[in-house]
C-alpha positions in Angstrom: 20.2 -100.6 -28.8 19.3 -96.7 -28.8 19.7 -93.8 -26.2 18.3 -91.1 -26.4 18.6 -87.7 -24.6 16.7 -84.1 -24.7 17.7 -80.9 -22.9 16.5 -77.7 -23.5 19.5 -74.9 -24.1 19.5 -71.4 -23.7 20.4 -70.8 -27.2 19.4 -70.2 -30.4 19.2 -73.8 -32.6 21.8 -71.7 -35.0 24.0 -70.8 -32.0 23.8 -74.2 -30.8 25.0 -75.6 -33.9 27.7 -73.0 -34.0 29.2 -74.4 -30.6 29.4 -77.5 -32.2 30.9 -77.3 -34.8 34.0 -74.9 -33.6 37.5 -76.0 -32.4 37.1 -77.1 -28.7 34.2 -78.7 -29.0 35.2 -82.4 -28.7 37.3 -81.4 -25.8 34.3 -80.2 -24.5 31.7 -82.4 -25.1 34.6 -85.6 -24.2 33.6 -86.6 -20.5 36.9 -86.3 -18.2 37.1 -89.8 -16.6 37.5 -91.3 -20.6 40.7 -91.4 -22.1 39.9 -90.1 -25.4 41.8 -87.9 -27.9 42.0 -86.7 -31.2 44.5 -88.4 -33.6 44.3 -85.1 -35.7 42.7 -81.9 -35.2 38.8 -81.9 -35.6 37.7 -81.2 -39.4 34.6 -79.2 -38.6 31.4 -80.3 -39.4 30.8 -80.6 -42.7 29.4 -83.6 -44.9 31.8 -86.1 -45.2 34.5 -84.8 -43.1 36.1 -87.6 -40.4 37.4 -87.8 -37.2 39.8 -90.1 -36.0 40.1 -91.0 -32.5 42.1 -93.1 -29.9 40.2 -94.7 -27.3 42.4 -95.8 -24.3 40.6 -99.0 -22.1 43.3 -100.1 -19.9 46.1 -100.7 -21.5 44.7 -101.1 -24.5 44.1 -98.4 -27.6 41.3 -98.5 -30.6 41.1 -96.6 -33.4 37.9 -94.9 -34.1 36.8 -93.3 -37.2 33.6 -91.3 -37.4 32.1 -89.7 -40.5 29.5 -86.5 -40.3 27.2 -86.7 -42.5 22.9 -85.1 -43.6 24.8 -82.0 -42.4 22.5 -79.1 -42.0 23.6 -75.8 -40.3 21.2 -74.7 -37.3 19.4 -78.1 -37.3 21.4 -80.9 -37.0 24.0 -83.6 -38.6 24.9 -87.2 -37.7 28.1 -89.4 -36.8 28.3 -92.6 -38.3 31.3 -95.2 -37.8 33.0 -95.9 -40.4 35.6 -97.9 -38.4 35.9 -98.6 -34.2 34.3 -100.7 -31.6 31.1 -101.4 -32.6 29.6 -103.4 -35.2 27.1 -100.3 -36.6 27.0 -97.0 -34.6 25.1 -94.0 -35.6 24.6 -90.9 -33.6 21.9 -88.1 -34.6 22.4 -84.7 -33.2 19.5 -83.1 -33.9 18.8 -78.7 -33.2 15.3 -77.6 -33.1 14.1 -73.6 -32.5 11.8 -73.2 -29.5 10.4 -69.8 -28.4 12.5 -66.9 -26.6 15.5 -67.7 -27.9 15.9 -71.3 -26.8 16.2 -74.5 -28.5 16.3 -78.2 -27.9 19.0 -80.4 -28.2 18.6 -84.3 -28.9 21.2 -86.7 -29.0 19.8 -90.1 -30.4 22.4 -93.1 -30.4 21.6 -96.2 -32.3 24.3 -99.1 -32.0 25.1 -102.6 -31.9 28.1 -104.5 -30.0 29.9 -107.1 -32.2 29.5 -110.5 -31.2 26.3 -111.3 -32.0 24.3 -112.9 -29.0 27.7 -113.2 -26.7 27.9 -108.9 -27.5 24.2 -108.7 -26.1 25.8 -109.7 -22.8 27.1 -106.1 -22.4 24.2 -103.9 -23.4 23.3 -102.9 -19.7 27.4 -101.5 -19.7 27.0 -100.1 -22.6 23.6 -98.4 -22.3 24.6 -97.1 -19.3 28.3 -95.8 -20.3 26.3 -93.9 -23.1 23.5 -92.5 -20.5 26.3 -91.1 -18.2 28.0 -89.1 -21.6 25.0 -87.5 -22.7 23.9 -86.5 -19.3 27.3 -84.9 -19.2 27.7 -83.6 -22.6 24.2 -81.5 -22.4 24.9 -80.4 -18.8 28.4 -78.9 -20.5 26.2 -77.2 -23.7 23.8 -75.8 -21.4 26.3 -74.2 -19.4 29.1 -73.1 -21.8 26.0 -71.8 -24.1 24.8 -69.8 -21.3 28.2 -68.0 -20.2 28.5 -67.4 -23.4 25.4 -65.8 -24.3 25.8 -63.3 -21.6 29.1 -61.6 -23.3 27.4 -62.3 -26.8 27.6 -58.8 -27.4 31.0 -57.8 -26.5 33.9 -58.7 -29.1 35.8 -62.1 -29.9 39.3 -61.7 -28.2 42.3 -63.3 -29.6 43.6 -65.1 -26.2 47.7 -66.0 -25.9 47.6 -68.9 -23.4 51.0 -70.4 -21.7 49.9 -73.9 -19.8 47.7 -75.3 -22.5 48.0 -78.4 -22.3 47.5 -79.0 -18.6 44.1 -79.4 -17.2 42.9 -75.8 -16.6 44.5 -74.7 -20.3 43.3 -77.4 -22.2 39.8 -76.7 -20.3 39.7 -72.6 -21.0 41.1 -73.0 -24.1 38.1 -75.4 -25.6 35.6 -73.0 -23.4 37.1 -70.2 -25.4 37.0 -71.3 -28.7 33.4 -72.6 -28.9 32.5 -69.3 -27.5 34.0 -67.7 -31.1 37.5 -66.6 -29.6 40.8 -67.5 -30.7 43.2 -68.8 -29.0 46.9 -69.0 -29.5 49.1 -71.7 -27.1 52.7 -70.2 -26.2 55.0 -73.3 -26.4 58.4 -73.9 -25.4 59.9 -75.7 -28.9 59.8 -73.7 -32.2 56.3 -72.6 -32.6 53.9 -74.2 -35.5 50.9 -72.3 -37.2 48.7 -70.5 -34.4 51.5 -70.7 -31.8 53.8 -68.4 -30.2 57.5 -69.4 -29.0 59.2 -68.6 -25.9 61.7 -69.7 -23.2 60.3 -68.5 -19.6 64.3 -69.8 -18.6 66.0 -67.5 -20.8 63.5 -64.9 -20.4 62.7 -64.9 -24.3 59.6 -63.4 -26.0 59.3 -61.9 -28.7 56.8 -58.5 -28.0 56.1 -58.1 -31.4 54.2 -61.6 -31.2 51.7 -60.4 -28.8 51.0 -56.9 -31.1 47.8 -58.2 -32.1 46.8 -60.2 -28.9 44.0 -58.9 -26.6 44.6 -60.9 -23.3 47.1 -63.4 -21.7 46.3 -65.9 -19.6 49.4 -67.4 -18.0 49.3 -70.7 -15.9 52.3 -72.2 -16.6 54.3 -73.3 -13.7 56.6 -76.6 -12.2 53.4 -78.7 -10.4 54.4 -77.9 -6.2 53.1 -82.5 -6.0 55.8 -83.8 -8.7 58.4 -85.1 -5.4 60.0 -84.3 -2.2 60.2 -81.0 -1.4 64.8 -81.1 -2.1 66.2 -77.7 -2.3 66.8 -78.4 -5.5 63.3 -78.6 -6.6 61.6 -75.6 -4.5 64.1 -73.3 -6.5 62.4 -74.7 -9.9 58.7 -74.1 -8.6 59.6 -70.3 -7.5 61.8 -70.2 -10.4 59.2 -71.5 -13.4 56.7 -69.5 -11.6 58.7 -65.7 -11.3 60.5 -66.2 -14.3 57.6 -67.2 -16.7 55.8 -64.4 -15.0 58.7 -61.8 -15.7 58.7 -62.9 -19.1 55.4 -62.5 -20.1 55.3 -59.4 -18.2 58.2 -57.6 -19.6 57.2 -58.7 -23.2 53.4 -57.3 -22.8 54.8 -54.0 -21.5 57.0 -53.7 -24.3 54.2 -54.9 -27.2 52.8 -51.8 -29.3 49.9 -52.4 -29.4 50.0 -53.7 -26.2 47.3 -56.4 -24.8 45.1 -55.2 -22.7 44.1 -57.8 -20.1 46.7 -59.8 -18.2 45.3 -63.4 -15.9 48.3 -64.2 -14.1 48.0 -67.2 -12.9 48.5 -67.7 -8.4 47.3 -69.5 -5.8 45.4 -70.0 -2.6 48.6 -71.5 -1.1 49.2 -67.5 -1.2 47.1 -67.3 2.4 49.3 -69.8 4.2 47.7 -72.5 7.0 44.8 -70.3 8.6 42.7 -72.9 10.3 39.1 -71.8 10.0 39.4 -68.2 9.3 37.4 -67.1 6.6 39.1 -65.6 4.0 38.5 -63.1 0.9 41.0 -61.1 -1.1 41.0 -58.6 1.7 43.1 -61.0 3.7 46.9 -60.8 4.4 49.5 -63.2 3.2 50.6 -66.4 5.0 54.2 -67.9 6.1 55.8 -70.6 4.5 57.3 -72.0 1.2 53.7 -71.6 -0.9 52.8 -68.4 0.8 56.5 -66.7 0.2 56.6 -68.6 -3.6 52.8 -66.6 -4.7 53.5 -63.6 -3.5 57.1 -63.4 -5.7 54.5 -64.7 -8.2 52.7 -61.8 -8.3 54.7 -59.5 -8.1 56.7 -60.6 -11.4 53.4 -59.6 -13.4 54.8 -55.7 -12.2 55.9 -54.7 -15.7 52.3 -55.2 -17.1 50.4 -53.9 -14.6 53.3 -50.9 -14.2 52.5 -49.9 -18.3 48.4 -49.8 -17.5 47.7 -53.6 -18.5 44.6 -54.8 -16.6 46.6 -57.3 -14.7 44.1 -60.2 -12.4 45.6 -62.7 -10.1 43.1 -65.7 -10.4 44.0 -67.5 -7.0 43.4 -71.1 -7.9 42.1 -73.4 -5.5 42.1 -77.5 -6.0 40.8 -78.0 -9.6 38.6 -81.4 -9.5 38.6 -83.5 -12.5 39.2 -86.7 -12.6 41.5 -85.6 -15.7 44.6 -84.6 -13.3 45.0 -83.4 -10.2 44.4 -83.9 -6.7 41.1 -85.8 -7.7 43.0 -88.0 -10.3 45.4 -89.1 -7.5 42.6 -90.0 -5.0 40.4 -91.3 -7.2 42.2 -95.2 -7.5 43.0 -95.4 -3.7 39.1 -94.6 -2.6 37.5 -97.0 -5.4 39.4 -99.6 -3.5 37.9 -98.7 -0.5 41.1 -97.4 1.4 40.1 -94.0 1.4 39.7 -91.3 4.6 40.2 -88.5 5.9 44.0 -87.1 6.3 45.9 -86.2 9.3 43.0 -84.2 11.5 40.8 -83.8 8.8 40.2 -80.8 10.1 41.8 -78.6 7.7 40.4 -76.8 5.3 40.3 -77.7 1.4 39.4 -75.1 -1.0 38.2 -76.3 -4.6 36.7 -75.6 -7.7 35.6 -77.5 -10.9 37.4 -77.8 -14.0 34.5 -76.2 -15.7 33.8 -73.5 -13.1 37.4 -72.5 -12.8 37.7 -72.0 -16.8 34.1 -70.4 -16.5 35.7 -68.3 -14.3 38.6 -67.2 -16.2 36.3 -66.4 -19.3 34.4 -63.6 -16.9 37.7 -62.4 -15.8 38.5 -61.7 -19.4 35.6 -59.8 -20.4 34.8 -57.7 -16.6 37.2 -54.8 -15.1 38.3 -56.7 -12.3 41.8 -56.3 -11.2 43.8 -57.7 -8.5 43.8 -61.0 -6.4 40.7 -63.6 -7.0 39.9 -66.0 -5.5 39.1 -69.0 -7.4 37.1 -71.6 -5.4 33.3 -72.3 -5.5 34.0 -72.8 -1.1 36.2 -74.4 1.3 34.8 -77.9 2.7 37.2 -79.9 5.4 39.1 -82.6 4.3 36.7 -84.9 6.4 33.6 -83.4 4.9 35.9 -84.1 1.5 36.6 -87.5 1.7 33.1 -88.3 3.5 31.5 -86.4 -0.4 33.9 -88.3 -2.5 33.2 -91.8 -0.8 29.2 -91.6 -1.1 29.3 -90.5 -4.5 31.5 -93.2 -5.4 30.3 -95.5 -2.9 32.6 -96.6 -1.3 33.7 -96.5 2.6 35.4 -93.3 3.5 36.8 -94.5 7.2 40.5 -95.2 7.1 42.5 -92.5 8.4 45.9 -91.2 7.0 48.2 -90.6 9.7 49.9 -87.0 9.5 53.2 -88.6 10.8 53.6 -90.9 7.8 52.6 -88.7 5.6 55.8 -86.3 6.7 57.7 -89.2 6.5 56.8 -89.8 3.1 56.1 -86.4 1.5 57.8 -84.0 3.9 57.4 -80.1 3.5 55.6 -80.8 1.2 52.7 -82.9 3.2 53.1 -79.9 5.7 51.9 -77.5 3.4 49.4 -79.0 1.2 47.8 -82.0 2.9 47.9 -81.2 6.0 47.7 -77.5 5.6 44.8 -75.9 4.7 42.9 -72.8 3.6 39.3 -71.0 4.2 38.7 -69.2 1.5 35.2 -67.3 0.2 35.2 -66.6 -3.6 34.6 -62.8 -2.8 35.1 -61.0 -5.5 33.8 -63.9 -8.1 30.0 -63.4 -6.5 30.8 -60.1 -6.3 30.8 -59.8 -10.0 27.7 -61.8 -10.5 29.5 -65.5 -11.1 26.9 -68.3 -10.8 28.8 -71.1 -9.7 27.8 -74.3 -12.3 29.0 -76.7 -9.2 28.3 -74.4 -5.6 28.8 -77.2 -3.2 30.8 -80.6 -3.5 28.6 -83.2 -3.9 26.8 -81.4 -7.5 31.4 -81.1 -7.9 32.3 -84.5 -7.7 29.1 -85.7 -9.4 29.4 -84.0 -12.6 33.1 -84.6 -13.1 32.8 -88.3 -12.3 29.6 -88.8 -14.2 27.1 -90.0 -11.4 24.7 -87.5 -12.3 21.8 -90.2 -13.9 
């Protein structure tokens, strides 16, 4: 069996080998609906260097090895399995110089199931599992080769990121580092090679760590969906949010030399329940817990922006990927067909993609923005949401959730996130030139789920 894909990039064939071959890569290239990660971090291409992978399929785990191999910088190398699920796999990557700067990228798969005759069965599954990954893979190296070639110019940045490991860090972090940056996680156990410790709770950072850090982007923060809404629990969300804020804050202020960018992390929960207004970063504050909780949020990153660090407010919006998140939670209940719109489903829902949302933060990095942004590509209703989810998975989107038992089961918390909702217009983002990779929902929801054949 063989499949094969071509895409011209806008980027040079060395450039385009380059992206490949630096950390974040796999975590780029690794489509978000497959539950695939790397047993130890990635080698680098080079001839003879492995990878090892685990490859969850249910509840079950294989171990894949992969060995690179007729390696040649700026034109191409291949894969071939040295031990997983098939009975001989080798991928060809290949990078070929066009004119003006651009070259073409070809992926060429050749593999066979084991099983002989009774494998053959599954080639249509397979063919088309494989089909779905490239189209995604070159969409991502088209994109992410494009964003980056319009800072190409400017300096690498050495980037301290707290949050990671969650969806949006793991996400910037991989966009960052095939871009040429270095990034550094800020962890919360004693810190190994690369890594910076710290303890938002006992506000603990040491300045001197972050003397030779350019930017911080903070996201970490208690998720506002992990349970009912106790007293208990709203004090950790405003608590994990100010103090981790004050922290980072009061250590960049005191660095020498001190960073000079600060994305501090907020949200659009910052503009309350509005109904159908339309709003930018011109607009007021809301009432109620999220609205009270991001504005304390922000102003804990005072300190920073009080010694003259360039101090942004990237005001998330839903982040889809089927990798975590609101999407992840939906995404079982509307394959089974129970899915619908929630309460009115009138209220307003403002997203943004995984990619577009760490695409974001990379322009954030390297513009002189400051201040409140909104990130979200638009606001769709929840009707129009679930209606977009359903066709693209399709499957019936008819069966309405009622708002009362939705209180019943969720509380305050229902009241302010499901059946709440926000308009907001990504202002400042087009303002600055952004070209949104996903604009409208259905290009959203097709990308990160793979239906783009």
């Amino acid at each position: 069996m063989i499949v094969e894909r071509r895409t011209e990039i806008p980027a040079t064939a060395a450039a385009l080998f380059d992206w490949h071959a630096r950390p974040g890569a796999f975590e780029r290239l690794t489509p978000p609906w497959e539950r695939v990660r790397l047993v130890s971090p990635h080698p680098g291409i080079a001839p003879d260097s492995r990878v090892t992978l685990d490859i969850a399929i249910g509840p079950l785990h294989q171990r894949w090895v992969a060995r690179h191999e007729s390696v040649e910088p700026g034109r191409g190398f291949v894969d071939i399995q040295e031990e997983g699920p098939f009975a001989r796999w080798r991928h060809t990557h290949r990078f070929e110089a066009l004119d003006r700067g651009r070259a073409a990228l070809t992926d060429r798969i050749e593999c066979e199931l084991p099983g002989g005759p009774l494998g053959e069965l599954g080639e249509p599954l397979v063919r088309r599992t494989l089909r779905r990954m490239l189209a995604y893979r070159h969409a991502v190296t088209a994109a992410d080769l494009a964003l980056h070639a319009r800072t190409a110019r400017l300096p690498r940045l050495t980037v301290a990121i707290t949050g990671a490991s969650g969806l949006v860090g793991r996400t910037v972090s991989a966009m960052l580092t095939t871009g040429g940056h270095r990034v550094i996680p800020l962890v919360r156990r004693p810190a190994r090679p690369g890594e910076i410790s710290w303890d938002p709770t006992r506000g603990e950072l040491d300045s001197t760590a972050l003397a030779d850090i350019d930017a911080v982007i903070h996201l970490a923060g208690e998720s506002i969906a992990a349970g009912w809404w106790t007293d208990a629990r709203r004090a950790r969300i405003l608590s994990s949010r100010v103090d981790g804020t004050t922290t980072i804050a009061r250590a960049m202020a005191a660095a020498s030399p001190r960073p000079r960018v600060l994305l501090s992390a907020s949200a659009v929960g910052y503009y309350g329940d509005r109904g159908d207004a339309e709003l930018d970063e011109s607009a007021g504050a809301g009432t109620g817990f999220l609205a009270d909780v991001t504005q304390a949020w922000e102003r804990a990153a005072g300190p920073a922006r009080d010694a003259g660090v360039r101090t942004v407010f990237p005001r998330l919006g839903v982040v889809l990927s089927p990798a975590g998140g609101a999407l992840a939670r939906l995404l079982p209940i509307f394959r089974l067909g129970f899915g619908g719109p929630v309460g009115t489903g009138r209220q307003y829902m403002s997203w943004i993609s995984a990619d577009d949302c760490a695409g974001a933060l990379v322009t954030l990095l390297t513009t002189d923005v400051e201040g409140p942004v909104n990130l979200v590509a638009r606001a769709d209703t929840n009707r129009d949401f679930t209606r977009a989810l359903g066709a693209v998975l399709r499957r019936p989107a008819v069966l309405p959730v009622p708002a009362a038992a939705l209180h019943c089961i969720f509380g305050q918390m229902a009241d302010e996130t499901l059946l709440a909702g926000s308009r907001c217009v990504p202002r400042r983002l087009l303002d600055l030139g952004y070209e949104f990779r996903h604009p409208d929902l259905g290009t959203a929801l097709r990308h990160v789920l793979g239906r783009n054949l």
